[in-house]
VONU-457586 format. One record per residue (C-alpha): residue in one letter; x negated, y, z negated; residue number from 1. Coordinates in Angstrom, 2 decimals, padded with zeros to 5 digits. Layout:
A, X, Y, Z, NUM
...
END
This chain:
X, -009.71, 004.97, -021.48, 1
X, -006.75, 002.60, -020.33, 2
X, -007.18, 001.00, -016.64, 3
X, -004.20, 000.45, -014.65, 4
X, -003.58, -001.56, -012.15, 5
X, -000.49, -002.41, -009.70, 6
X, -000.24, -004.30, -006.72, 7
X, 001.82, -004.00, -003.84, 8
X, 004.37, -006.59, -002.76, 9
X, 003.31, -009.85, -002.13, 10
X, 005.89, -011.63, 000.48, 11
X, 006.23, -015.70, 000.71, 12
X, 008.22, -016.73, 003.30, 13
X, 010.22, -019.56, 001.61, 14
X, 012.99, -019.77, -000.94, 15
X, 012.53, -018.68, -005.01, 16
X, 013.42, -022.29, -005.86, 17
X, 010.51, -023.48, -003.42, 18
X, 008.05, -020.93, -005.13, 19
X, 008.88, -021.32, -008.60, 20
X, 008.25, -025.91, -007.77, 21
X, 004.91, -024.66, -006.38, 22
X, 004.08, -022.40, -009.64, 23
X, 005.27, -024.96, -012.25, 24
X, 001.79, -026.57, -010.30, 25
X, 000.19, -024.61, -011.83, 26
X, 000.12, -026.19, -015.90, 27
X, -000.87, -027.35, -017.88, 28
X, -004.16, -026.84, -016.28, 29
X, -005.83, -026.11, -012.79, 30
X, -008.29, -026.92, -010.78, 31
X, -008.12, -023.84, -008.34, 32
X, -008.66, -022.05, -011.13, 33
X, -012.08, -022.14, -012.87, 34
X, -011.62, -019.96, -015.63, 35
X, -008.09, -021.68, -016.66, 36
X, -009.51, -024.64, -018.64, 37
X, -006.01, -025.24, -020.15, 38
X, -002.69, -024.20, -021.63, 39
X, -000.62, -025.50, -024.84, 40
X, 003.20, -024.94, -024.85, 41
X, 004.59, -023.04, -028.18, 42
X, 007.96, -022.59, -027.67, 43
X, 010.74, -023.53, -025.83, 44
X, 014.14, -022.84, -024.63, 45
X, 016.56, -023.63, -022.16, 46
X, 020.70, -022.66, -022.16, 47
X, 022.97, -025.32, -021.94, 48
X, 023.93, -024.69, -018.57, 49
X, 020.50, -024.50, -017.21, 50
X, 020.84, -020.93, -016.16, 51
X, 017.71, -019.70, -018.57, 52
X, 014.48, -020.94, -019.38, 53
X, 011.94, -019.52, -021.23, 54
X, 008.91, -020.86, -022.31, 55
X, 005.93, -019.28, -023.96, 56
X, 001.57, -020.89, -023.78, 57
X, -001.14, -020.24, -025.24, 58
X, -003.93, -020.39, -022.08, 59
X, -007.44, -021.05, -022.48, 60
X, -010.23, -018.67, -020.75, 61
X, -013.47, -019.69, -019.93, 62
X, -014.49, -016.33, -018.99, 63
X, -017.87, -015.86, -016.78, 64
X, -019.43, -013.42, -019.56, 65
X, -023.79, -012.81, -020.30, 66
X, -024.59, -015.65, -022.68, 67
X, -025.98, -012.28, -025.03, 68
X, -022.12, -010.86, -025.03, 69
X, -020.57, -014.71, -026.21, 70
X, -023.55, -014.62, -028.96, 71
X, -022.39, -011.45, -029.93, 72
X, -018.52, -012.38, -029.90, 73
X, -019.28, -015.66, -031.59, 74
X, -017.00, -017.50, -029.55, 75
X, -016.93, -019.54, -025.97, 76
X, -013.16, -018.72, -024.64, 77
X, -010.60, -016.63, -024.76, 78
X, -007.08, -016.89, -025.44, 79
X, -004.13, -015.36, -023.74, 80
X, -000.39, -015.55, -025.13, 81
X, 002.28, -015.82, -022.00, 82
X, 006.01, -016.12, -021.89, 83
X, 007.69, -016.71, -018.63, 84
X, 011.44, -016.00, -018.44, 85
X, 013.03, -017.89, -015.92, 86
X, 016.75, -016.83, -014.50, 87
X, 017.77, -019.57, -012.17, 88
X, 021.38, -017.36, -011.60, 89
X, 020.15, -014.19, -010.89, 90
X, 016.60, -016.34, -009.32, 91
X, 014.13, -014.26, -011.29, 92
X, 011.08, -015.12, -013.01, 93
X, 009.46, -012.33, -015.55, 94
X, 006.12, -013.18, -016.48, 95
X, 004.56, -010.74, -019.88, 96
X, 000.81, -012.28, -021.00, 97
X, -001.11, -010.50, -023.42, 98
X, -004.59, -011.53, -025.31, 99
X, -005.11, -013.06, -028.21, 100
X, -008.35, -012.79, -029.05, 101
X, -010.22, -009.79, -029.92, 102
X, -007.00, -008.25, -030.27, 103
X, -007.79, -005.25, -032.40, 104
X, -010.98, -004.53, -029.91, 105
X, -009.51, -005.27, -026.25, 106
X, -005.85, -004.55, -025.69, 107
X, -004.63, -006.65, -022.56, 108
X, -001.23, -006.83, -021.19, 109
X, 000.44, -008.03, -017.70, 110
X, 003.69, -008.13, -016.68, 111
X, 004.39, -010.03, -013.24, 112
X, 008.10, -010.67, -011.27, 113
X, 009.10, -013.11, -008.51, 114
X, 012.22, -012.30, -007.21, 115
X, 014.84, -012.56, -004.25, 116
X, 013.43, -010.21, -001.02, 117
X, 015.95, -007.56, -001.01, 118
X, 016.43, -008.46, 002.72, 119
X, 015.88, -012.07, 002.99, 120
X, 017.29, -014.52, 000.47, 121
X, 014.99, -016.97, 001.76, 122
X, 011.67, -014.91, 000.74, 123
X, 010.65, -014.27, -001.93, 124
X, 008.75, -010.85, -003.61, 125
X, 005.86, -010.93, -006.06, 126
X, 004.61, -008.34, -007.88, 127
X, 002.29, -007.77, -010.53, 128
X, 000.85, -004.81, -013.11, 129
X, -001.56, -004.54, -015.84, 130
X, -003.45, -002.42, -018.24, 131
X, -006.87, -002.75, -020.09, 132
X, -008.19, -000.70, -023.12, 133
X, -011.02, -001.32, -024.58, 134
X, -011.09, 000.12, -027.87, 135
X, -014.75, -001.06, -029.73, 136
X, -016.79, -004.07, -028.46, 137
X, -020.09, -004.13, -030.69, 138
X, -021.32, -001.24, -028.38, 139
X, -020.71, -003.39, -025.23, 140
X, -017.46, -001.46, -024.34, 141
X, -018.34, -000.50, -020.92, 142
X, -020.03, -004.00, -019.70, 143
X, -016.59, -005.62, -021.25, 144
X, -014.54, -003.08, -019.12, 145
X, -016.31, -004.09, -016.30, 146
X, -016.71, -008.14, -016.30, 147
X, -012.79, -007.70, -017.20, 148
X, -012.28, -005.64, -014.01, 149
X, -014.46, -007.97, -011.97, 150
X, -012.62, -011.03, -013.65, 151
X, -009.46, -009.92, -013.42, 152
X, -009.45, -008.20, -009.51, 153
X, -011.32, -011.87, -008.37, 154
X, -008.01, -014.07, -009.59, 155
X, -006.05, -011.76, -007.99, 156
X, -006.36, -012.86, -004.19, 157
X, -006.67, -016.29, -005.44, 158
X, -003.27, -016.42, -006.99, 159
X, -001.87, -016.16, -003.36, 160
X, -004.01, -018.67, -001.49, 161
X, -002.76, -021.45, -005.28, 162
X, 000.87, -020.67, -004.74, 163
X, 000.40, -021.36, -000.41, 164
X, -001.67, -024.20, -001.16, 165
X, 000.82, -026.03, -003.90, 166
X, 003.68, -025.00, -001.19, 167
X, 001.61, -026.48, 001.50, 168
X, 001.38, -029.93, -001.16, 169
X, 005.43, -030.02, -001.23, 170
X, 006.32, -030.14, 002.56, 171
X, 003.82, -032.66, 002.89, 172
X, 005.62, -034.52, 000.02, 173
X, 008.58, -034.03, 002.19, 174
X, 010.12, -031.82, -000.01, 175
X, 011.07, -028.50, 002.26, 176
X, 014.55, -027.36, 000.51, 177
X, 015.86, -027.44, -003.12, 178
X, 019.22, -025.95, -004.21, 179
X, 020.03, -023.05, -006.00, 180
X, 021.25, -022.76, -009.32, 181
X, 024.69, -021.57, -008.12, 182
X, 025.03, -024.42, -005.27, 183
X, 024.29, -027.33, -008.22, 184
X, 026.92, -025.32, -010.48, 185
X, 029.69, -023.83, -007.85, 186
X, 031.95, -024.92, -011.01, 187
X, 030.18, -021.95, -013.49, 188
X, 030.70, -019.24, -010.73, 189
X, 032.97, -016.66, -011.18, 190
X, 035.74, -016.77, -008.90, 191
X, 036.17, -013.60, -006.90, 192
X, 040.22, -013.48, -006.94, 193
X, 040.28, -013.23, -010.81, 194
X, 037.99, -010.17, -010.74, 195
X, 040.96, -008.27, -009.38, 196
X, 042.48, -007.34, -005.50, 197
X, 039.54, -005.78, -003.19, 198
X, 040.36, -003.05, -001.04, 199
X, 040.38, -003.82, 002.91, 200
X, 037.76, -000.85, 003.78, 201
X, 035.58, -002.66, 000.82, 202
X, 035.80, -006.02, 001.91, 203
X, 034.81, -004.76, 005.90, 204
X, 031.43, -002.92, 004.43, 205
X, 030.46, -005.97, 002.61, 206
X, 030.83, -008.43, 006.06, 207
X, 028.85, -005.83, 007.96, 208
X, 026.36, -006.19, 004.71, 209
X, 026.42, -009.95, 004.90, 210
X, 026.06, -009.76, 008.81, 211
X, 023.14, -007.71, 008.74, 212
X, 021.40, -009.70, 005.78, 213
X, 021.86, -012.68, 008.21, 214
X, 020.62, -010.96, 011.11, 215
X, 017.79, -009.77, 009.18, 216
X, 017.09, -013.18, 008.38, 217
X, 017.09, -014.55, 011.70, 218
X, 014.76, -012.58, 013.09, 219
X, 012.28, -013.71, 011.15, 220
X, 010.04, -010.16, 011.24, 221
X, 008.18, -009.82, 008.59, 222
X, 006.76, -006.08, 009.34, 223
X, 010.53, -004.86, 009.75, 224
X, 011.59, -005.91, 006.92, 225
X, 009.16, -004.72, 004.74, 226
X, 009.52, -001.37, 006.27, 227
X, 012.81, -001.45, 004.08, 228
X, 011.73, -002.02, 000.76, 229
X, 009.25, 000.61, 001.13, 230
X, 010.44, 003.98, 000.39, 231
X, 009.38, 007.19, -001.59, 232
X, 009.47, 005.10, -004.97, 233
X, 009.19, 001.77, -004.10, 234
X, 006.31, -000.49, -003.80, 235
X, 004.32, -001.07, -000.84, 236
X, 003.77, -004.38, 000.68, 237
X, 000.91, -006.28, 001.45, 238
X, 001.69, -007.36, 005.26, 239
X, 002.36, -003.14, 005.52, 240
X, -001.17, -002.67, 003.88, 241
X, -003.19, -004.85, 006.31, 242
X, -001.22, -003.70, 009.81, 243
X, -000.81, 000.29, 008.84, 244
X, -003.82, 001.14, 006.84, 245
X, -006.23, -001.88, 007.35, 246
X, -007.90, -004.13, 004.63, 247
X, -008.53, -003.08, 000.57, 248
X, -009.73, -004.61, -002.11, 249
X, -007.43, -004.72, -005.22, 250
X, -008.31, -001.66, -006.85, 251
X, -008.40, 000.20, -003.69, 252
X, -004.80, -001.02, -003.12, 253
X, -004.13, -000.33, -006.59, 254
X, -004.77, 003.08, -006.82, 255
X, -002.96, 004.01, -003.41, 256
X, -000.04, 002.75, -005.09, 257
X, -000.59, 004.64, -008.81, 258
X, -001.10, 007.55, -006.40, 259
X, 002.23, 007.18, -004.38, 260
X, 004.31, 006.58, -007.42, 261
X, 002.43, 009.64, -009.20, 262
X, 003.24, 011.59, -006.43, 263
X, 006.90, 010.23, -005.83, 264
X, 007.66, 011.35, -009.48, 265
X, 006.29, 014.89, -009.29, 266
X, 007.40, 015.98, -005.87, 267
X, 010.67, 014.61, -005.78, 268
X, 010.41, 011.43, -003.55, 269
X, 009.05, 013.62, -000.76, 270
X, 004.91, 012.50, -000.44, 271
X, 002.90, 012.67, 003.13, 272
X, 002.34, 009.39, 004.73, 273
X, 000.49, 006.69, 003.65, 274
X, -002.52, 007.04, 005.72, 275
X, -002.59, 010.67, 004.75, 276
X, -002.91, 009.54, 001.29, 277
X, -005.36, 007.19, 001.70, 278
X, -007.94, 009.30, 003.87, 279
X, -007.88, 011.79, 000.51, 280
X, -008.56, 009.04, -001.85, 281
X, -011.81, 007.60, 000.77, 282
X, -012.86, 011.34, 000.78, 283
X, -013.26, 011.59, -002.86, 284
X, -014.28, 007.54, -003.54, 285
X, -010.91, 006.76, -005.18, 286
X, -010.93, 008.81, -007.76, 287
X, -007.40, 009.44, -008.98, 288
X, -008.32, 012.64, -010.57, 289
X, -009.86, 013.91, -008.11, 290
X, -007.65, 013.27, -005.40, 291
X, -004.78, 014.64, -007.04, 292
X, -006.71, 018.06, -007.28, 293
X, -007.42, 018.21, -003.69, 294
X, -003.84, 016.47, -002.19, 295
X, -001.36, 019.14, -004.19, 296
X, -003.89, 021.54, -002.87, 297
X, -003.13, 020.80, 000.73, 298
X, 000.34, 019.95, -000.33, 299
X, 000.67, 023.61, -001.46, 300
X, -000.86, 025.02, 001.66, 301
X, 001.53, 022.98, 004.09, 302
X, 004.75, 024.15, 002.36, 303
X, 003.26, 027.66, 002.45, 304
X, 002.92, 028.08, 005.74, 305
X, 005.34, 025.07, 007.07, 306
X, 002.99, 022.97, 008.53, 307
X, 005.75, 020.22, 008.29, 308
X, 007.98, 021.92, 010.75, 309
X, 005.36, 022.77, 013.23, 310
X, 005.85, 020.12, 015.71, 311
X, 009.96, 021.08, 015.80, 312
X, 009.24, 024.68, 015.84, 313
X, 006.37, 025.47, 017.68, 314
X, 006.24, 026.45, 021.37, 315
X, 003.21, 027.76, 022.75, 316
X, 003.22, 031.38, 024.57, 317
X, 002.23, 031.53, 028.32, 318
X, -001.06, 032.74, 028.02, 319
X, -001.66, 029.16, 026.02, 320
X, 000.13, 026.91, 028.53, 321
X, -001.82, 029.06, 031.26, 322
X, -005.32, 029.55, 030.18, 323
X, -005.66, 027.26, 027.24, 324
X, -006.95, 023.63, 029.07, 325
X, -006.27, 020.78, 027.23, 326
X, -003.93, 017.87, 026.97, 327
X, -003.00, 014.65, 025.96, 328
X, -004.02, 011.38, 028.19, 329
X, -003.08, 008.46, 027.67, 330
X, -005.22, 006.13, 025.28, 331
X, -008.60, 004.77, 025.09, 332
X, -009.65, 000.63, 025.25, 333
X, -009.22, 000.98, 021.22, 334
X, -005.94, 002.28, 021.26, 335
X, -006.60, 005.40, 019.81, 336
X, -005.01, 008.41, 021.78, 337
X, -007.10, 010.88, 023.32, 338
X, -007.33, 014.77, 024.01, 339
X, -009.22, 015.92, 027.11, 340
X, -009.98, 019.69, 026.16, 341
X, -011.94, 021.07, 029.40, 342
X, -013.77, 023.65, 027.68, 343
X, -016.46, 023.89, 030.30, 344
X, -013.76, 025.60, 032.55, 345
X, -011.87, 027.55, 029.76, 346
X, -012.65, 031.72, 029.16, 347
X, -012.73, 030.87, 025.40, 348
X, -013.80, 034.60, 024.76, 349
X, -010.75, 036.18, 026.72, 350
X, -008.04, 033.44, 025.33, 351
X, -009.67, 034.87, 021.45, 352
X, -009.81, 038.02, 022.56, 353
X, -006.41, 038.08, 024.31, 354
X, -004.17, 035.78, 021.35, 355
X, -006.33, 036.04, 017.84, 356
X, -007.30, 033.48, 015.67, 357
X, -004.59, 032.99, 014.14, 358
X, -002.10, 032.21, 016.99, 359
X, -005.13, 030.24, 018.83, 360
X, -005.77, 028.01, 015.38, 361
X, -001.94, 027.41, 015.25, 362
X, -002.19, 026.18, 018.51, 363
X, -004.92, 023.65, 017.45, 364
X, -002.75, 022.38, 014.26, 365
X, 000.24, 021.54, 016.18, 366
X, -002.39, 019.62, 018.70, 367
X, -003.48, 018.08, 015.52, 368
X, -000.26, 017.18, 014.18, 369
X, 001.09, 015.70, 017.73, 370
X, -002.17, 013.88, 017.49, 371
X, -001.13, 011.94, 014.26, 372
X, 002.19, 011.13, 015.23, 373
X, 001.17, 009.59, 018.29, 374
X, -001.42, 007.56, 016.05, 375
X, 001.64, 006.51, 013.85, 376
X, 003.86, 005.68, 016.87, 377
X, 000.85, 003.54, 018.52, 378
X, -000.25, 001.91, 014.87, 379
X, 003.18, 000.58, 014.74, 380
X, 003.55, -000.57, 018.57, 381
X, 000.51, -002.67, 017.73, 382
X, 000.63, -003.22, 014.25, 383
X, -002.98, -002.42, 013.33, 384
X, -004.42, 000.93, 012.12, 385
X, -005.71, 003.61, 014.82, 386
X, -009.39, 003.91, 013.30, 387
X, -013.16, 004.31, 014.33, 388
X, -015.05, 000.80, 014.28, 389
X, -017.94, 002.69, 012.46, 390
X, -015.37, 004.54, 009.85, 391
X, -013.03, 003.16, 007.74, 392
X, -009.41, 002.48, 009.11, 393
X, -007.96, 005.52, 009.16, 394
X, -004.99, 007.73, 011.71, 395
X, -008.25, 008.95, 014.07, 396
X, -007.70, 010.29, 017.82, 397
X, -010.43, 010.51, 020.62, 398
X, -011.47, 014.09, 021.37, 399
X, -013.37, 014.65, 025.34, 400
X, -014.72, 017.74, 026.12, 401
X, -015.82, 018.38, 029.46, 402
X, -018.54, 021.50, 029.31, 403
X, -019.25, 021.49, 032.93, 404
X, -019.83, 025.36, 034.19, 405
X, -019.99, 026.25, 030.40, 406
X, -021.95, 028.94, 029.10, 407
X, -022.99, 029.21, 025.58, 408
X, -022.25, 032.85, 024.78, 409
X, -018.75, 032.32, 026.19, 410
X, -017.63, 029.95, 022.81, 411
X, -019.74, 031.58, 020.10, 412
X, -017.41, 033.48, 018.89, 413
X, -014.97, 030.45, 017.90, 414
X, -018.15, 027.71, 017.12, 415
X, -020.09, 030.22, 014.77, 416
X, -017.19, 032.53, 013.14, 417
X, -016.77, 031.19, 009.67, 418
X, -012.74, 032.32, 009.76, 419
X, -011.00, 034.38, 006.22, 420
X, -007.70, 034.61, 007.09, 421
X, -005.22, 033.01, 004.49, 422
X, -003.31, 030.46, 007.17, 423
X, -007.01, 029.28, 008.43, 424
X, -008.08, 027.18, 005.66, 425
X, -007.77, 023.99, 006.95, 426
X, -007.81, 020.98, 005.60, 427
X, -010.62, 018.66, 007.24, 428
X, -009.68, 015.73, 005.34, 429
X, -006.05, 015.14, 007.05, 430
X, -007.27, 015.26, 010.44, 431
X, -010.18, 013.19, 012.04, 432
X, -011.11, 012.43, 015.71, 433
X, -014.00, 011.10, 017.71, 434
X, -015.82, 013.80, 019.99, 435
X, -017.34, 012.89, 023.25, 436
X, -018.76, 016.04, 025.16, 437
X, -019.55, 015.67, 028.57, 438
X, -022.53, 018.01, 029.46, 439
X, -024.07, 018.45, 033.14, 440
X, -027.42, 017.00, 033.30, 441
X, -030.25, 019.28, 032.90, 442
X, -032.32, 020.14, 036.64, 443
END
């Protein structure tokens, strides 16, 4: 079976040319890197203006295998062929590494990018995918599989904290700015007036452009503008990760994306929200199988009866607003939002009786649904998830039921009927909140 991985976007806050100084660090060898013992240039190219560079190593692996699985493979390292493609006009570098040994056993391949931020032309993006198939190891497919994994998901947080660090190394060596390829060689550019007359509407939509870009820039707000290279089919970004949906490990982060994309493709660019997503992968342990069963499931039953349109639609009829006690108030020391429902005072058998299930269990989704949205519009006020402490960070409001003056008999009917009716099968997994019921003391 082939593993995938793909990471979100990975944001540094200075220029490409800055980055791609603090990556050249990197060879031929080290030390941040244990398992990188050493690299041996075998080819190389560079255009006569300078614009492209490519070069292509062979990397040595010291790779933290059982001594019983070297034995077996008859050899202490690996090798790894990679070819970086550097565009100092266009300020791209495309990275493609593949393995060398074991070739016809393990099939390896990554392909990584830095490039301009869409937003910012003075950050730069990073972003990185891979596969791994392993095909026949001497019967030690599955431990290979897994020290890869383990391997490959440990480098990947480290290859951050090397690029900061060799960053860090170059201010204090005073160097903070080098040019661009275009401001050593304003000479090479094309000039603009031999490309033709530009129309006056044209040439007033790309100052607004240039104004916003710079505005954009300015503000220095990282969370803001990542919110616009994330869309339906783009990539997500790592700051967007760790203030919407809380901390992941790589494969967690991984598979949220393969999801996305998966789901982007299929449904034509229109996929529930992130945390959404992510509460169905927790609920069935990341498995991407699984969780596409169960998502197009509840996909399917939210189209079907509109579940989407509920909170622009719905009004409740006046025997709700009346007799029906609950409401929103306010939030709790966490954050989260919570829902005082004073059941304790509520004829739950005459509002049953009186409405139905159905219009009484349409009442509770639209609660639910105003429920998340004011976890989304509080997650981004404070840029951190709305979760439990005990569960993991998730969209979760705070439920309070008063049962003061309650009677038991008076809510069996909705606690203990197990409800058949087509538009009552509702998804648990979507919705979460935090119960606290307040009961009288006992005399």
């Amino acid at each position: 079976m082939v593993q995938k991985y793909q990471s979100p976007v990975r944001v540094y806050k200075q220029p490409f040319e800055l980055v791609m100084a603090a990556y050249q660090k990197r060879f031929p060898t080290c030390d941040m890197i244990p398992v990188f013992v050493g690299s041996d240039i075998l080819n190389e190219e560079e255009s006569e203006d300078k614009a492209t560079y490519t070069v292509e190593r062979r990397c040595k692996l010291n790779v933290n295998a059982p001594y019983i699985l070297k034995r077996v493979a008859g050899c202490e390292y690996v090798y790894f062929v990679q070819k970086n493609a550097l565009n100092r006009r266009e300020r791209t570098l495309n990275i493609s590494a593949f393995n060398e040994s074991f070739s016809s056993r393990v099939v390896v391949k990554e392909n990584c990018e830095y490039s301009v931020h869409p937003d910012n032309s003075d950050w730069t993006c990073f972003e990185q995918s891979a596969t791994l198939e392993v095909k026949s190891f001497f019967g030690f497919e599955n431990m290979v599989e897994k020290i890869a994994i383990k391997q490959y998901t440990a480098n990947i947080k480290k290859g951050k904290e090397i690029i900061e660090h060799f960053l860090t190394e170059l201010q204090n060596q005073g160097v903070t700015h080098i040019p661009t390829w275009c401001e050593e060689n304003p000479h090479l550019m094309v000039d603009p007036t031999e490309e033709g007359p530009v129309d006056a509407k044209d040439e007033t939509e790309t100052e607004e452009g240039e104004n916003s870009l710079s505005r954009s820039g300015s503000a220095g707000d990282a969370h803001s503008s990542n919110e616009r290279i994330r869309g339906a089919d783009a990539n997500l970004d790592e700051d967007y990760i760790e203030h919407n949906l809380g901390m992941l490990n790589p494969i967690e982060e991984s598979t949220l994306i393969q999801l996305r994309i998966w789901l982007s493709d299929t449904h034509n660019g229109k996929i529930p929200r992130d945390e959404h997503i992510l509460r169905f992968l927790r609920s069935r342990d990341f498995s991407m199988e699984k969780t596409r069963e169960i998502l197009c499931q509840s996909l399917s039953w939210r189209k079907q009866h509109q579940i989407d349109r509920l909170l622009d639609s719905y009004v409740p009829c006046e025997t709700l607003q009346q007799y029906y006690l609950g409401g929103w108030h306010h939030h709790d020391h966490e954050g989260r939002p919570v829902y005082v429902l004073k059941l304790g005072q509520m004829d739950t058998k005459g509002v049953l009786k009186a409405l139905g299930e159905e219009k009484i269990l349409r009442h509770i989704l639209c609660i639910m649904e105003e429920g998340l949205k004011r976890c989304q519009e509080l997650s981004a006020e404070q840029k951190k998830p709305m979760c439990d402490r005990q569960a993991p960070p998730t969209s979760t409001t705070d439920v309070i039921i008063p049962l003061h003056h309650h009677h038991q008999d008076s809510s069996d009917d909705v606690t203990n009927n197990e409800t058949t009716t087509p538009s009552t099968q509702v998804e648990p997994i979507r919705y979460s909140c935090c119960c606290c019921n307040h009961r009288p003391p006992l005399r």
